[in-house]
N, C-alpha and C positions, 0 to 999 in steps of 0.2 A: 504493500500500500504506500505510494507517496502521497505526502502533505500540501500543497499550492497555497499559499498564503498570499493574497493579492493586499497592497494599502493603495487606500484612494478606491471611490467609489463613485467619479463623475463618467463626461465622457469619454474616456479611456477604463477608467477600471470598472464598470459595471458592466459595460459589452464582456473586457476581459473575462470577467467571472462568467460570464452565460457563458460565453464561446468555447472557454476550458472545459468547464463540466460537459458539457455536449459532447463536444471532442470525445474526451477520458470515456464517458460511456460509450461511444460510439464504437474507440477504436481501441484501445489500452484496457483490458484485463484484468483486472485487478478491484478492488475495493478501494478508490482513492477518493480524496476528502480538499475542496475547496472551501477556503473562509476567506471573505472578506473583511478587512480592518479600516474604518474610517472614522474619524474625526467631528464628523456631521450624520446625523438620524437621517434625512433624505437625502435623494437625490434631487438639483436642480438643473434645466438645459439653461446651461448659459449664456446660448446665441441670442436668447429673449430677454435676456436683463436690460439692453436697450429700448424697446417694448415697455417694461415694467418702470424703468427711470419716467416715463411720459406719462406714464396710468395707462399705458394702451391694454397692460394684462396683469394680473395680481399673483404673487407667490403662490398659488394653491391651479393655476393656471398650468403652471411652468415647471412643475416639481410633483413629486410621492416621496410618502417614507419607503425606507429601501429594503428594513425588513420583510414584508409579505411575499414581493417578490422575488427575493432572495430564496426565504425559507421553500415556497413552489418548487423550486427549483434543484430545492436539496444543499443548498449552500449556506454553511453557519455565518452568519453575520455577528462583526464585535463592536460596537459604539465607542470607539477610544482613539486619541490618538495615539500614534508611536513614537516614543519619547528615544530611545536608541532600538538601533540597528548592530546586533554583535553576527557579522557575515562568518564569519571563522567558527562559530557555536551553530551557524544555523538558528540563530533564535531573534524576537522580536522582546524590544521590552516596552511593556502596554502604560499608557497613563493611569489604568484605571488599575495598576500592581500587580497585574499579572504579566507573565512570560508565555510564551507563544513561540513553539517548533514550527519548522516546516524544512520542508528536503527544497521543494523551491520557493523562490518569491519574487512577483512582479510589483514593482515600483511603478504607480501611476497617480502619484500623487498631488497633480497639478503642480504650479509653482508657489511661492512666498513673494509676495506682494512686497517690492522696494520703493515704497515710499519716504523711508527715511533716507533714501538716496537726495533727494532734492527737498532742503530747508521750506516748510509749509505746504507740502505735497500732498494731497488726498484727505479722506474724510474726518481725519483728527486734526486736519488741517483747514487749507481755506478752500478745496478743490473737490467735486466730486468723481468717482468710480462708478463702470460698470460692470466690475471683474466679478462680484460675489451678488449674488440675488438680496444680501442684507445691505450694501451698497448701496444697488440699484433702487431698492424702497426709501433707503437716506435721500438717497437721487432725485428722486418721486417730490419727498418732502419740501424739499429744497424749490426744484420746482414750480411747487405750487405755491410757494409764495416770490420767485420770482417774477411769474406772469402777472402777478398783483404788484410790480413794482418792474417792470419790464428795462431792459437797457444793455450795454456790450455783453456778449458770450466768449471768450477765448473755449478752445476745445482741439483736441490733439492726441499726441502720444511724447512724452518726456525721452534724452539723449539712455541708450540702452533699453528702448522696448522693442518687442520684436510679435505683438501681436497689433498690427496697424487696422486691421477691417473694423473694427466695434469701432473704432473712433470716428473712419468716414460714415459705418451707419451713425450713429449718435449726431454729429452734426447736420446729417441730411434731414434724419427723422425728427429734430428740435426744428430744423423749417420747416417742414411739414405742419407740424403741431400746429407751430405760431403762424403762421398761413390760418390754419383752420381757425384758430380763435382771432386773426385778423387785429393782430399786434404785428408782424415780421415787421414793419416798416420804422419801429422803437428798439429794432435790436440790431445793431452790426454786430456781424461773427468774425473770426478770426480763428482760424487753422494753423495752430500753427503743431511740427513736426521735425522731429530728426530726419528723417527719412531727404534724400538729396533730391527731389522732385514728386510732384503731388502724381500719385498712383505709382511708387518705388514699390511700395507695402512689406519692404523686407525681402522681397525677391528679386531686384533687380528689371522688377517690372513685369506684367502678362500682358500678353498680347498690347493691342492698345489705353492697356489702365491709364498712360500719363494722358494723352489727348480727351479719352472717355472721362476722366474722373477732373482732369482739368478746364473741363465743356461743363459739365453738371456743376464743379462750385463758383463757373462765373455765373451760368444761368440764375443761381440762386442766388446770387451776392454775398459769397463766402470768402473773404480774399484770404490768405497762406502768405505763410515762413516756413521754408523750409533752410536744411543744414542747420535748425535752431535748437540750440542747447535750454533749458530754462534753471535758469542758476538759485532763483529762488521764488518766492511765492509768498506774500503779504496779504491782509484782507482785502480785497477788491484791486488786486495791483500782482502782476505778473511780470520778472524781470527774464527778459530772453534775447543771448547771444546770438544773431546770426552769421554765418560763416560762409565764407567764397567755397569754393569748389577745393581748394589747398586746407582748407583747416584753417584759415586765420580769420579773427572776428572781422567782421565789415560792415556791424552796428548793432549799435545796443536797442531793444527796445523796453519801454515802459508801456505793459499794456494794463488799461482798467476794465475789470470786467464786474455785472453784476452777478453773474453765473462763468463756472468751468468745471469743465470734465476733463482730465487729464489721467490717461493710461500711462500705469511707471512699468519701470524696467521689471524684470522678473534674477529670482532666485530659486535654489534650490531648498527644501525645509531644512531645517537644522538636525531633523533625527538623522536625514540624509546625506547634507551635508558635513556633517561629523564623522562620518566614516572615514571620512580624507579622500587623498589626491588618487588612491588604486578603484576607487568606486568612483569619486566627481570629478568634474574641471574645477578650475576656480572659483565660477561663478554656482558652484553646487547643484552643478547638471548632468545626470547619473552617463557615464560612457558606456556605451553598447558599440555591439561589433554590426556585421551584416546582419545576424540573426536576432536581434536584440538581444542579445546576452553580454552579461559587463565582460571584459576580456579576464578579469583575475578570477572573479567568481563567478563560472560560467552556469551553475543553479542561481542566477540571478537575473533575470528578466527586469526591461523597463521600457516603459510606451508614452505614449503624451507627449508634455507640454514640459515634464521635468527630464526630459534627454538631450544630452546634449549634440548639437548640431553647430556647426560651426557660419559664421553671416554665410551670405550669398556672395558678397563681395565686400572691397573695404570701402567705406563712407565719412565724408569729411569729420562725421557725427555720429558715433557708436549706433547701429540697429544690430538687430538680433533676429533670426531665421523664424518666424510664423509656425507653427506646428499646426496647421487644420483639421478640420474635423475627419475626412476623406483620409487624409494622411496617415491621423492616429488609424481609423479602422484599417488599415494594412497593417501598423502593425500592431494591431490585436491577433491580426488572421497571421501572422506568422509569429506571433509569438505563444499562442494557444498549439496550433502543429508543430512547434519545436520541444514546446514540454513534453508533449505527446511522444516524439520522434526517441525523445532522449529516455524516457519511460524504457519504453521497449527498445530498448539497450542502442536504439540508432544515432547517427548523426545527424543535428538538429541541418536542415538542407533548403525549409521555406525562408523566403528574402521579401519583405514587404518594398512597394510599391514606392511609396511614398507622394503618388500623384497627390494631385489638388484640384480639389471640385469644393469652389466656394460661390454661395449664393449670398448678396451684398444688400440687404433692403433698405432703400431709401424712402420710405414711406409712405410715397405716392407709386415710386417704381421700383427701380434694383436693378442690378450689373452682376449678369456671371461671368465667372473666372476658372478656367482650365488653364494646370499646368503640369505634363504627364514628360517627364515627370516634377516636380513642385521644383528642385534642385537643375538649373541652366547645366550644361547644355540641353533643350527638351527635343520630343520629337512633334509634342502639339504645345502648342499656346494662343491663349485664345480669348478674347474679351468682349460682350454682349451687354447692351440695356433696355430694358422696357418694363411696361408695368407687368407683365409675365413673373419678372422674377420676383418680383415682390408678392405677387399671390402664390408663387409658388415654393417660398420662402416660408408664407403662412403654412400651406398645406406639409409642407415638411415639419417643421413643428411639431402636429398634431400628429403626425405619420410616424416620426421618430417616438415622441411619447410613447404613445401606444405601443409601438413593439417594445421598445425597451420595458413595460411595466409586463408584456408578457413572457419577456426571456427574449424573443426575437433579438438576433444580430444583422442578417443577411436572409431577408426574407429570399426567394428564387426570382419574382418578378423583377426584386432592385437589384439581384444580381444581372439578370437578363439587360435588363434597359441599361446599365453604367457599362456593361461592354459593350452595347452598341455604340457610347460614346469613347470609346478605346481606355476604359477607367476598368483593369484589374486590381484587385488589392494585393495579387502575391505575385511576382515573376515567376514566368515559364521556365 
């Protein structure tokens, strides 16, 4: 019998979990045992927390407790976080005093939030988040009483973030909003961005992102800084370096805003990154080989958003590589058959994808984005807008929910239709 002990229980480790167990039953012999260990009693999708910052949809919308359909499934769930990681023991140490074996364990833990990277950064600060669903309701709050007092918005992503889409949804969908209540004409915005050109998003670009995403925030009167560092953050007052194409400042600005949202850089957790430099980079981003396996502790699996990936390329202004939603599910699907493989005595052999199928909703409409694979050189890349994708943004929502509260990973239709668009999750 081996033990799979997954931590993290969003979009990367609750597929995980369903996809293992399935697997293990499927093909692997044995009486083997998945538990999930998280930190949080539900699950929440976190593409919607943009959504729930506006009121457009409420926590009870966008989330389930994780137990019920854990347990369906046959999967012990632990409500704790994990405070250390001892790799050499094979063991977990739990917050809540308990110790925890397992023969494997995937890390998908999301990231730790660097807001204390940038003096007055985020919600203990003067800025709002839409990284965590309890954010996104601060977000909300915030909100509502800026449309009672309407006036400048900065909104962006801070020097070392490396997930850029929430922030052009968030900007697009606050015009949207204020469109609808028929204020936009009381609020200049302001984009401002590490990223070296507006539609960069950490990837060096898809298809036409710079033109498409540069057309959409003149239409809307959203003007942008980009190569902009933000040095610090005051109440109603935003101080941001921008930088030439070499790295060297080329002005200072003082922006005032009545509202901002501003995505920070990401980290590794601290149970995680405490393990050191043979499990993380620097920045406490678990290293994985082809297989997702860490290279010293090869019963070590890790997927998501806490892996590390190196930029796309170098920028005047530290960005950091996107890990999407498409992405992660490749490697869930190869790192579910690698435990498998490795079970019954084989060589772990599946190689995730890594493509990118991102849908961008602007409120009114939305931009997709194909990049197969996510990482330049590609063989497709490819950039779209219309009100299509934004209802089709909605329908996915409610399409992903749903399966995930029923175990579903890869229903056979979404399997069917994403190879149509040349989107496998495993290599050949």
């Amino acid at each position: 019998m081996a033990h799979i002990a997954i931590v993290g229980a969003n979009i990367g480790g609750l597929p995980a979990a369903f996809e293992i167990q399935e697997i293990l039953q499927k093909d692997t012999p044995g009486d083997h045992k998945v538990t999930v260990v998280s930190n949080t009693a539900d699950f929440s999708f976190v593409p919607s927390n943009p959504w729930v910052a506006v009121g457009w949809r409420k926590r009870a919308d966008t989330g389930f407790s994780l137990k019920t359909p854990l347990q369906n499934k046959g999967i012990d769930f632990i409500h704790s976080a994990v405070t250390e990681i001892k790799p050499d023991d094979n063991q977990l140490k739990l917050e809540n005093g308990d110790t925890l074996d397992y023969d494997y364990l995937v890390i998908a833990t999301g990231p730790a939030l660097a807001f204390h990277e940038v003096e007055g950064l985020g919600p203990e600060g003067f800025t709002e988040s839409v990284c965590t669903i309890a954010h996104a309701e601060k977000a909300w709050e915030s909100w509502q009483e800026f449309t009672h007092n309407p006036g400048p918005i900065v909104v962006g992503a801070v020097q070392g973030a490396s997930c850029f889409g929430p922030a052009y949804e968030f900007a697009t969908i606050m015009d949207t909003d204020l469109r609808k209540r028929k204020i936009r004409d009381r609020v200049p915005m302001t984009y401002v961005t590490s990223e070296p050109y507006i539609g960069h998003l950490g990837l060096g670009g898809v298809g036409n992102s710079k033109g498409l995403l540069e057309s959409e925030f003149r239409h809307r009167h959203i003007s942008w800084i980009t190569n902009a560092k933000v040095t610090r953050v005051e109440k109603g007052m935003m101080f941001v370096d921008e930088h030439n194409n070499q790295g060297e400042v080329i002005k200072q600005h003082e922006l005032p805003f009545n509202y901002s949202m501003m995505l920070p850089a990401f980290l590794g957790i601290d149970a995680v990154n405490n393990v050191g430099e043979d499990l993380v980079n620097p920045r406490g981003f678990v290293k994985v080989d082809e297989f997702q396996r860490n290279p010293k502790w090869n019963n070590i699996y890790s997927l998501g958003v806490c892996i590390a990936i190196p930029p796309v390329e170098a920028t005047p202004v530290p960005t950091g590589t996107p890990k999407t939603g498409y992405m992660i599910e490749s490697m869930v699907a190869a790192t579910a058959h690698n435990i498998s493989n490795h079970i019954k005595g084989n060589t772990p052999e599946k190689v995730a994808t890594w493509n990118a199928f991102c849908l961008a909703d602007m409120g009114d409409t939305g931009a997709a984005f194909i990049a197969v694979p996510q990482i330049p050189p590609r063989n497709v890349t490819w950039a779209k807008k219309g009100k299509w994708v934004h209802w089709s943004k909605v329908a996915f929502e409610k399409y992903f929910i749903f399966n995930i509260k029923r175990g579903s990973t890869d229903p056979l239709f979404q399997k069917l239709a994403l190879k149509v668009m040349g989107l496998n999750r495993l290599k050949d």
